[in-house]
N, C-alpha and C positions, 0 to 999 in steps of 0.2 A: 091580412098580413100580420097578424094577431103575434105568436111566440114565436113563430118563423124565423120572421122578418127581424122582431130584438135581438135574436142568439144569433143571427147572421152579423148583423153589427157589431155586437160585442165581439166574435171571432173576428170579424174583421179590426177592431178596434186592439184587440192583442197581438195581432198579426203585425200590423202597426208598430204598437210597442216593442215588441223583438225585434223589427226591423232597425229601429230607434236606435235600439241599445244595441245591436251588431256592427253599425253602420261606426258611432260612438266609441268603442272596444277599436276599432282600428284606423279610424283617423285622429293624427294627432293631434294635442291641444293648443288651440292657438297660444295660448302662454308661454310656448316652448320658444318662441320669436324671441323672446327677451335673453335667453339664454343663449343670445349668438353676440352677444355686447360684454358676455362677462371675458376676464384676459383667461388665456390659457395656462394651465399649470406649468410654473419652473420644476427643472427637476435637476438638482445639483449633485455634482459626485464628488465627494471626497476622498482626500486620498488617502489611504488603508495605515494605520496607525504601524510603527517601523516593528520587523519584525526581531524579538532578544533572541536569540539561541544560549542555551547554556552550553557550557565545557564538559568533552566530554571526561566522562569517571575515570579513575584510573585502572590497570589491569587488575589488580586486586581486588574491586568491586565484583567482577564477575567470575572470583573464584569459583563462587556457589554452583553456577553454569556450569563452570567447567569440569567441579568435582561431579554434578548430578546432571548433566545432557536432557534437556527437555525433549529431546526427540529421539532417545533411547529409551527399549523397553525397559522398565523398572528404573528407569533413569540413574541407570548403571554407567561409569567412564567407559568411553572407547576401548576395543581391546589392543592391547602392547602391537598385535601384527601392523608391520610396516606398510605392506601392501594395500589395506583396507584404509591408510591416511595417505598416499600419498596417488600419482597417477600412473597408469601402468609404464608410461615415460620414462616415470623420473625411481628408478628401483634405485637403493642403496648405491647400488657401483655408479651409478649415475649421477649423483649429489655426493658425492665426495661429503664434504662437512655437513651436509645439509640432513642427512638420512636419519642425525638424534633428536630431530626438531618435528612439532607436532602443530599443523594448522588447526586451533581451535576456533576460530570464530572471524568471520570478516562485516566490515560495516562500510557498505559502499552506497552512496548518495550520489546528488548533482555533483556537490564540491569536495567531499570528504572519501579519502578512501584508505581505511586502516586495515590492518590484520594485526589477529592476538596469536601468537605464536609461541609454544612452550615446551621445553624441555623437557626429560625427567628427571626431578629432583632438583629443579631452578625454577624460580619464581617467573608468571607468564610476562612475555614483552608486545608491545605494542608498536606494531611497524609500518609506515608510509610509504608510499613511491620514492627511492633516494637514499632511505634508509640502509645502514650494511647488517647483514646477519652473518657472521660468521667467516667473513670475507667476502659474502657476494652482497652483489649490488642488487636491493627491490626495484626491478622496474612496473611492474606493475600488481596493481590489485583489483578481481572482478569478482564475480558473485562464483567464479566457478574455481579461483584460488588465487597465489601469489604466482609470479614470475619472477624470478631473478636471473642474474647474467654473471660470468666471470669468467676470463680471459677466452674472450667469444667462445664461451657455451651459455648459454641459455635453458633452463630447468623449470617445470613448472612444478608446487606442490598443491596437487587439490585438497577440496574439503571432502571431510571422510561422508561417505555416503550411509545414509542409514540401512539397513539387511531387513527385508521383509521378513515377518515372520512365517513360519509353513502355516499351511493353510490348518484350523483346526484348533488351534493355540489361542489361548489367550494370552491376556497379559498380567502380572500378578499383580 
């Protein structure tokens, strides 16, 4: 039973150990008992510090805007045509007062809902729900323009829409 019979032992003696250390690797440690005595996490919420809003600019802040349109090409002003500021609705004969008046910009939120609205050759105004332009009454502001009302008619004026460029073209 000479060298046999020891390397059979010793395999079996590792075989063993593996087993040992497998068996070890996935039962857990009895110490982990004591970790059933500790308290469990609090976990507190506070409440969210209040939120400041500033005021907003005046229209004059966003002259620059509106002399250089960030989403025209060469961030050139709007052209003079009527029909490309306002909706096919509300043409000149339709807006009576309203047709020298130019939707430049709306800012509509949860709670807030302006429009900058400007003339040519008058400095731009800044108008709310309630507000009068020119004799009409704003009843409303969306992201797709103003509404106004007078002596039940009802006009809306949209935001100018940007003009794709032809295909081919760059921009300068």
């Amino acid at each position: 039973m000479g060298a046999d019979g020891a390397l059979t032992r010793w395999l079996w003696a590792l075989v063993g150990a593996g087993l040992v250390a497998l068996v070890a690797a996935f039962v857990p440690s009895p110490l982990r008992v004591f970790d059933l005595f500790d308290a469990p996490a609090t976990i507190s919420v506070r409440k969210p510090p209040p939120l400041k809003l500033r005021d907003m600019p005046p229209a004059s802040a966003f002259a620059e805007v509106v002399a250089r349109p960030i989403f025209n090409a060469g961030r050139k002003p709007d052209p003079a045509a009527r029909s490309a500021n306002t909706s096919p609705s509300a043409t000149g004969a339709d807006q009576g007062d309203l047709s020298e008046f130019r939707l430049v910009g709306i800012v509509v939120d949860s709670t807030t809902q302006r429009a900058i609205v400007e003339r040519s050759g008058s400095p731009s105004m800044r108008l709310a729900p309630g507000d009068r332009l020119a004799g009409w009454r704003i009843d409303k502001i969306d992201a797709a323009g103003i509404v106004a009302s007078k002596d039940a008619r009802s006009i809306r004026i949209g935001m100018p829409k940007a003009r794709p460029r032809p295909p081919g073209t760059t921009s300068p």
